[in-house]
PASEBA-1860 file (N, C-alpha, C; in nm, 3 decimals):
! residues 76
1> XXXXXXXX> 12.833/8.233/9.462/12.764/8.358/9.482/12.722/8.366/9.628 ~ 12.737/8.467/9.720/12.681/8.486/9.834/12.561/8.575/9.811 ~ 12.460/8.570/9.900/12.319/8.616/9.897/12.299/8.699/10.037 ~ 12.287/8.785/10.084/12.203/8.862/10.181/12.071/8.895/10.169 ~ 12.003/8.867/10.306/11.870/8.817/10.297/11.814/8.937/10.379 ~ 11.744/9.006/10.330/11.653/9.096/10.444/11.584/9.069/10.531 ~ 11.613/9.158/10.666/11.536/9.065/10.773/11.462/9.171/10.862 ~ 11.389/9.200/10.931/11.359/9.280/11.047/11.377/9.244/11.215
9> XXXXXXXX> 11.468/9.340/11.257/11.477/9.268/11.403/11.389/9.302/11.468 ~ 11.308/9.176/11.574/11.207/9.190/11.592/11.278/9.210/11.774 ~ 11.358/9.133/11.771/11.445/9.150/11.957/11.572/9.186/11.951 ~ 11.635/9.253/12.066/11.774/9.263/12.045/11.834/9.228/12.181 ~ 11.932/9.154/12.236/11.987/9.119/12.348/12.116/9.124/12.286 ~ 12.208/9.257/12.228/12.318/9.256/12.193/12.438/9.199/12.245 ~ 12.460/9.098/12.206/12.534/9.106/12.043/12.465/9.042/11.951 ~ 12.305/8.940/12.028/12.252/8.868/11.992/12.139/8.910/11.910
17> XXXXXXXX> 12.075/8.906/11.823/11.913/8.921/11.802/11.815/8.833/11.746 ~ 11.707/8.874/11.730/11.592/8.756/11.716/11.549/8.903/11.583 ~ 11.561/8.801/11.463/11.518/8.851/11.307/11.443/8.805/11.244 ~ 11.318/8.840/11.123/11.212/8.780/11.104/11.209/8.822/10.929 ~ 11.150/8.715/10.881/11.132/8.789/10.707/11.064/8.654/10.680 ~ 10.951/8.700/10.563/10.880/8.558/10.489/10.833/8.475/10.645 ~ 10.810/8.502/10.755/10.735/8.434/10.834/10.845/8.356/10.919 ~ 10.953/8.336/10.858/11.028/8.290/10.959/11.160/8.374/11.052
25> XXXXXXXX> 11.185/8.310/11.205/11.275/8.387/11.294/11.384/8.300/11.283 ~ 11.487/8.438/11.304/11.629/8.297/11.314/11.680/8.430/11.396 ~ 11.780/8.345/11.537/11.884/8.412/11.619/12.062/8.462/11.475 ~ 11.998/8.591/11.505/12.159/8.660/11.464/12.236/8.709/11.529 ~ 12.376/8.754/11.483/12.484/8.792/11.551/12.468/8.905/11.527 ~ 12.425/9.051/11.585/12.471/9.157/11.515/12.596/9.214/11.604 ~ 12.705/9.162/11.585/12.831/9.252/11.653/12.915/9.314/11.521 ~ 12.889/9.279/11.389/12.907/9.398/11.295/12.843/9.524/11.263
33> XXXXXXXX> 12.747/9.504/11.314/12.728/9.689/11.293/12.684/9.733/11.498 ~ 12.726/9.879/11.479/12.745/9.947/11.583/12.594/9.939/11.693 ~ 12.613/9.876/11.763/12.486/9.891/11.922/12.431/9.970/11.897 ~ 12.478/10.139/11.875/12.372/10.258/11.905/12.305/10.311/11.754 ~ 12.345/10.225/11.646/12.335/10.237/11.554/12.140/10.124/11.501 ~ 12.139/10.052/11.622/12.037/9.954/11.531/11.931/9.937/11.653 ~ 11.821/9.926/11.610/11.707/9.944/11.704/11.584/9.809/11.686 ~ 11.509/9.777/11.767/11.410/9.648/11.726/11.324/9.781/11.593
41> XXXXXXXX> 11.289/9.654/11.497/11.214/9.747/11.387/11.309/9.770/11.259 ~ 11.443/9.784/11.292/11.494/9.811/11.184/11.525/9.722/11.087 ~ 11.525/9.712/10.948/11.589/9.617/10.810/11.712/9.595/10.847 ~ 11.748/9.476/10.851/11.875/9.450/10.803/11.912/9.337/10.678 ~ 12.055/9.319/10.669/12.077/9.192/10.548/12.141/9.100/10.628 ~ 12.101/8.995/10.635/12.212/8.872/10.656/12.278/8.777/10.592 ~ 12.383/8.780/10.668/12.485/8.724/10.544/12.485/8.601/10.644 ~ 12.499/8.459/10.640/12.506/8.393/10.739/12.521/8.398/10.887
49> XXXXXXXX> 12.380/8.426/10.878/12.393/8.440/11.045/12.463/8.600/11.112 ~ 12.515/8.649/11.032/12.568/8.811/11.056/12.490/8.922/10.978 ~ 12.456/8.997/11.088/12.366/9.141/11.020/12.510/9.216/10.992 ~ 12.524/9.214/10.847/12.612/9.270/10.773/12.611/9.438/10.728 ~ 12.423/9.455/10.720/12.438/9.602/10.670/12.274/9.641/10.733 ~ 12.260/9.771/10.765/12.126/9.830/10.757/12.081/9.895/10.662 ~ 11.907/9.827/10.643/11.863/9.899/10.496/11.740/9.967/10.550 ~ 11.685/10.029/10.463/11.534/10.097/10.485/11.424/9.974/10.424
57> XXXXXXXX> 11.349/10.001/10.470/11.200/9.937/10.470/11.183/9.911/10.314 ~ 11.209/10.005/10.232/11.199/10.036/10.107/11.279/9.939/10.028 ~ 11.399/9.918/10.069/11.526/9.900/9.993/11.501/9.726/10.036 ~ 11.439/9.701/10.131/11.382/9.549/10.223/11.314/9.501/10.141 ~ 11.187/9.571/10.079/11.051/9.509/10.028/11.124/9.551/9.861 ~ 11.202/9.589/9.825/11.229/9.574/9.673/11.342/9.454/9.655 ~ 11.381/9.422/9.757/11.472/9.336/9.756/11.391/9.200/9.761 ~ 11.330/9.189/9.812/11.229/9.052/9.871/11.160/9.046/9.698
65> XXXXXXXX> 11.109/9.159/9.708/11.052/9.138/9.571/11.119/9.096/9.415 ~ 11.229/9.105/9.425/11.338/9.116/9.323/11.376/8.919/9.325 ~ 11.428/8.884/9.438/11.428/8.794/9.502/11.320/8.658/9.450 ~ 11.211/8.714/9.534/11.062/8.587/9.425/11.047/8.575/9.336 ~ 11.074/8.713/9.249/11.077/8.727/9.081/11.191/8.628/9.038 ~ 11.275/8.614/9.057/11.415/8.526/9.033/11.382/8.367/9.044 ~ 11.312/8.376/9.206/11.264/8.202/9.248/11.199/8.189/9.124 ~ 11.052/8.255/9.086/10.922/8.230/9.002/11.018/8.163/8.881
73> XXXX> 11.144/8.292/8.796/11.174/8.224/8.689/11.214/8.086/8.676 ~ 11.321/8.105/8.764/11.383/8.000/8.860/11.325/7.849/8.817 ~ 11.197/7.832/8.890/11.125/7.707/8.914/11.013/7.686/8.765 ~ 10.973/7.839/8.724/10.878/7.836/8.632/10.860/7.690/8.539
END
């Protein structure tokens, strides 16, 4: 199964960026989606290390949430 992880970019030095979620930063690649298309602030998903898709804020925090609910059963 592959997993995409929601992230917020917090820097962008394209092609490069600096992404943040659950407290932690990790350097991504975003050269899959378009330069004029993505801004610091915006959701994205990462798929290893590649910002694969842009989401809304909304679609971020139901995902995260969906996500812990799974860990909780998960470990329960």
């Amino acid at each position: 199964m592959c997993l995409g992880v929601p992230m917020k970019l917090i820097e962008i030095n394209y092609p490069i960026g600096i992404a943040e979620a659950e407290g932690v930063r990790r350097e991504i690649n975003l050269q899959l989606l378009p330069q004029e298309e993505i801004k610091v602030g915006d959701y994205v998903i990462v798929h290893v290390g590649f910002a694969i898709q842009k989401m809304s804020p909304e679609e971020a925090e139901e995902t995260w949430r969906l996500l812990k609910q799974v860990m909780e059963q998960r470990y329960a």
